[in-house]
C-alpha positions as CSV (number, residue, x, y, z in Angstrom):
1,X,85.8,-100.4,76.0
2,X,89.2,-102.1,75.1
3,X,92.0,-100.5,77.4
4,X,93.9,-99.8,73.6
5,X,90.4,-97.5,72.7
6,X,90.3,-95.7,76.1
7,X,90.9,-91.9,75.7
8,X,91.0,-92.0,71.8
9,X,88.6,-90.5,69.2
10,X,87.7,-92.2,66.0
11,X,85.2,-93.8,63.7
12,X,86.1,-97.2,64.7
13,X,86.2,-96.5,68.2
14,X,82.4,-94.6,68.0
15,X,81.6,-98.0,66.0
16,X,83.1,-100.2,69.2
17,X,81.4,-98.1,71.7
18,X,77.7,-98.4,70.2
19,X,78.0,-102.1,68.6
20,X,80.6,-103.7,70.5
21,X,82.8,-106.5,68.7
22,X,81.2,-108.9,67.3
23,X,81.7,-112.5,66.0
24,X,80.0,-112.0,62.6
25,X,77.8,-114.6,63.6
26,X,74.1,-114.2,64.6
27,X,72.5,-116.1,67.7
28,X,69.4,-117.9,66.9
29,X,67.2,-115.1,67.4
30,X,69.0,-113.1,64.5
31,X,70.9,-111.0,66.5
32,X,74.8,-110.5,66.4
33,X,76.8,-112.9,68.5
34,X,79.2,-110.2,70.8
35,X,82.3,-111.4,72.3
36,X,82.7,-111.3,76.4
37,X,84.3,-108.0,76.8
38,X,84.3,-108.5,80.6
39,X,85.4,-112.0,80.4
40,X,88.6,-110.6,78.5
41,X,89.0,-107.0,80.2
42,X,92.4,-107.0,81.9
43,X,93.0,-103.0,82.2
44,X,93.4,-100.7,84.9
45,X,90.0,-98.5,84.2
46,X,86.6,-99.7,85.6
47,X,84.3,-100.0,82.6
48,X,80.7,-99.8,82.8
49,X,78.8,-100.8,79.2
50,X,75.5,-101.5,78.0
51,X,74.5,-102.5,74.9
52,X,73.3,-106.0,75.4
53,X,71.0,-106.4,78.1
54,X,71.5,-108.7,81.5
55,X,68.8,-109.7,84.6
56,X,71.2,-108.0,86.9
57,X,74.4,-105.7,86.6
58,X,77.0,-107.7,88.0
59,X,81.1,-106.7,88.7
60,X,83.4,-108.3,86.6
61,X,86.7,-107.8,85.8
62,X,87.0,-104.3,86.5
63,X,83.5,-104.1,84.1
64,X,79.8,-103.7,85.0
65,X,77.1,-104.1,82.3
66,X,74.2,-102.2,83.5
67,X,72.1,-102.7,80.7
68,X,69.3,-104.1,82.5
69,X,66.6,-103.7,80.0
70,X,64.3,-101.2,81.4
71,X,63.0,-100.2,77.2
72,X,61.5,-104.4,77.4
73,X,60.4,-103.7,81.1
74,X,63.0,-104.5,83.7
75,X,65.0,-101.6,85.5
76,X,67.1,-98.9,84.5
77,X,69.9,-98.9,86.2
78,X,72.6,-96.0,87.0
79,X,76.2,-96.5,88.6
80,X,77.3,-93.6,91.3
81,X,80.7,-93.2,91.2
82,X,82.9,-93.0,92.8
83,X,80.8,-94.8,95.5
84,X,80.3,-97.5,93.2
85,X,76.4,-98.0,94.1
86,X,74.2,-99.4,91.9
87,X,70.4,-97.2,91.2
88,X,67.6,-99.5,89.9
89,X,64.0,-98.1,89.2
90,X,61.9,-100.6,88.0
91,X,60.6,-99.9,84.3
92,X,56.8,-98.8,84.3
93,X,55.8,-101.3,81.7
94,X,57.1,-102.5,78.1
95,X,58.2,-100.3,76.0
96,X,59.5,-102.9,73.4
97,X,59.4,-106.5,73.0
98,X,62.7,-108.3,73.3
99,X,63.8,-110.3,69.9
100,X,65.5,-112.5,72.9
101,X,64.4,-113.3,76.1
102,X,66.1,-110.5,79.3
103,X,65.2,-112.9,81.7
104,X,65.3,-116.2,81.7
105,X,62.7,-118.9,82.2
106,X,62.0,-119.9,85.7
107,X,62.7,-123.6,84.7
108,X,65.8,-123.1,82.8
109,X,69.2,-123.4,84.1
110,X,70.9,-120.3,85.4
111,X,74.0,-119.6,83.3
112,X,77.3,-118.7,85.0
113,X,79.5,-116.5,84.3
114,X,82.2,-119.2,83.3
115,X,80.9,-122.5,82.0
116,X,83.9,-124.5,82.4
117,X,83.9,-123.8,85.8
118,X,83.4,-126.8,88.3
119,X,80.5,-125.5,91.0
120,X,79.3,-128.5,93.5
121,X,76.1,-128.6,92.3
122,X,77.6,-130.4,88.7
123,X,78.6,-133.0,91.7
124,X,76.1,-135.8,92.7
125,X,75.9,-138.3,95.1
126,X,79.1,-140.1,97.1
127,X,81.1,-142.4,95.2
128,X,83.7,-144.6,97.1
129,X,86.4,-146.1,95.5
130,X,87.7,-149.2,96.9
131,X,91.7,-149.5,97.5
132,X,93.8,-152.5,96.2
133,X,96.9,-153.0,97.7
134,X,99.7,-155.5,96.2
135,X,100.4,-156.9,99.8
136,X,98.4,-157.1,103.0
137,X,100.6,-157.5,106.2
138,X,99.2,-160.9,107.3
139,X,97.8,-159.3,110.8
140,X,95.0,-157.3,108.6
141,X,94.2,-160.1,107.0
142,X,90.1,-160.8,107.4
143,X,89.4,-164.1,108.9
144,X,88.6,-166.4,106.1
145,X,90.9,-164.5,103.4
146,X,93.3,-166.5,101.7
147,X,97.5,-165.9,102.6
């Protein structure tokens, strides 16, 4: 929930709490593209949300989705607060098929959290760069080098 919809009682924020805000573009499995309200959250509250289901509830920003897809068979997941503990139970089977993948592939890619963000693994190999200097003082000069 947007810190400026916190406390408040309306429509639009009944709309916000069940939908979340959207692009008004759809992903290409048909379903509405949300923006990253973690990604953005800057207030003082925790927030914990649902609506769009994750492989694992994960601390973000003040924010935890715990929407962890237990209706297309992964867990159901409960914060305690104020302990801030995480309850999974695993779901019994599928309820519903997901329109998207929950989990992802074993051979794709994890995403991360921020894509822009350098991690060492985009980072391959050893690459030295060789130094040129205008002037040598003569006594590093290898034998057989021109003056």
């Amino acid at each position: 929930m947007k810190e400026s919809l916190q406390g408040r009682a309306s429509g639009r924020v009944r709309e916000f709490a069940l939908y979340g805000e959207t692009t008004g573009e759809r992903d290409e499995f048909g379903l509405p593209i949300r923006y990253d309200r973690a990604a953005d959250y800057r207030g003082s509250a925790m927030v914990a949300y649902g609506d769009t289901p994750v492989p694992e509830a994960e601390w973000l920003n003040r924010t935890i989705c715990i929407d962890t897809g237990s209706v297309f068979g992964g867990t159901l997941t409960a914060l305690r607060y104020p302990e801030n503990e995480l309850v999974q139970v695993p779901a019994r089977k599928m309820y519903y098929e997901p329109a998207k993948p929950v989990h992802p592939a074993p051979t794709a890619a994890p995403q991360r959290a921020y894509g822009d963000l350098l991690d060492i693994d985009d980072v391959q190999g050893k690459r030295v760069v060789p130094r040129r200097s205008a002037r040598r003082p003569s006594s590093t000069r290898a034998p057989g080098m021109p003056a």
